[in-house]
N, C-alpha and C positions, 0 to 999 in steps of 0.2 A: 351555573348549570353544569351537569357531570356528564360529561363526555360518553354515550351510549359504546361498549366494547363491538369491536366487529365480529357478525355470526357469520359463520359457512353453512350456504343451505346446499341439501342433496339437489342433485337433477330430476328424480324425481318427485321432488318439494316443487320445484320450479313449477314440473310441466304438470301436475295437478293445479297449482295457484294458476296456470296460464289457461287451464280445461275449465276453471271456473269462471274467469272472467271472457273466456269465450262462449259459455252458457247462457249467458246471459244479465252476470250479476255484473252492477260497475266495477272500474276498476278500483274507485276508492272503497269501497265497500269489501271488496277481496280484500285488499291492502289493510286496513281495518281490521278483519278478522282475522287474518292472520300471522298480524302487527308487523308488519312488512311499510316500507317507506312506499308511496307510491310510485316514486321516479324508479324504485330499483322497482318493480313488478310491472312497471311501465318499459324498463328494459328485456326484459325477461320475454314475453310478448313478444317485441319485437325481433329478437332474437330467434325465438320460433318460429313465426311472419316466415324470416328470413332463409332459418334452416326447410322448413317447410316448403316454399318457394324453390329452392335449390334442388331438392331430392323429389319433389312432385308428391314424396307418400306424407307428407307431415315429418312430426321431429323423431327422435330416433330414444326407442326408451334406453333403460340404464343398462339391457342386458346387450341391446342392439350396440349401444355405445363401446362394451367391455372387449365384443368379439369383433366389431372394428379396429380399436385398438390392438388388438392381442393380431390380427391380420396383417395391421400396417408394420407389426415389431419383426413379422416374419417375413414381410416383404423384405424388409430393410437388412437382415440376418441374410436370406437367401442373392440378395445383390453384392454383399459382400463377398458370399463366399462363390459367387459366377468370376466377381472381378479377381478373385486371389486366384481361381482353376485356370482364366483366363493369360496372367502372370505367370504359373507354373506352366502353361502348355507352350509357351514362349518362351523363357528358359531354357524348357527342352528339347526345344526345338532347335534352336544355337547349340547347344550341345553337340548333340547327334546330327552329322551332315549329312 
């Protein structure tokens, strides 16, 4: 038997395969259609469950996802550049008595 290659699905692959079997269709039935193993769409799901549970609104679509990330990149840029202003005002602060 020939070893199936591994696919990457989009996020928004996911959460349509998860909007259907929340619809009402089984999960083997989704899984099936849209040749998907069951256990991985059975993770998938609950992953949602999950994120959904978490944030109270549901899962977060691909655009909600891009400008969270693009947020966290500038959180994380702006903490840098506090703690370096931080170091520099300390410096000159020794400096100058």
């Amino acid at each position: 038997m020939e070893k199936r290659q591994k696919r990457v699905f989009s996020e928004e692959f996911k959460a349509n395969a998860v909007k259907l079997v929340k619809g009402g269709k089984s999960l083997a039935d989704v899984a099936r259609d849209l040749d998907v193993v069951p256990s991985v769409l059975g993770t998938w799901l609950k992953r949602a469950e999950a994120e959904a549970d978490k944030s109270g609104n549901g899962p977060l679509n691909s655009a909600e996802r891009a400008e969270l990330g693009a947020l966290r990149k500038q959180v994380k840029t702006l903490e840098l550049e506090k703690a370096f202003l931080k170091k520099a005002a300390a410096f000159f602060a020794k400096e100058n008595p």
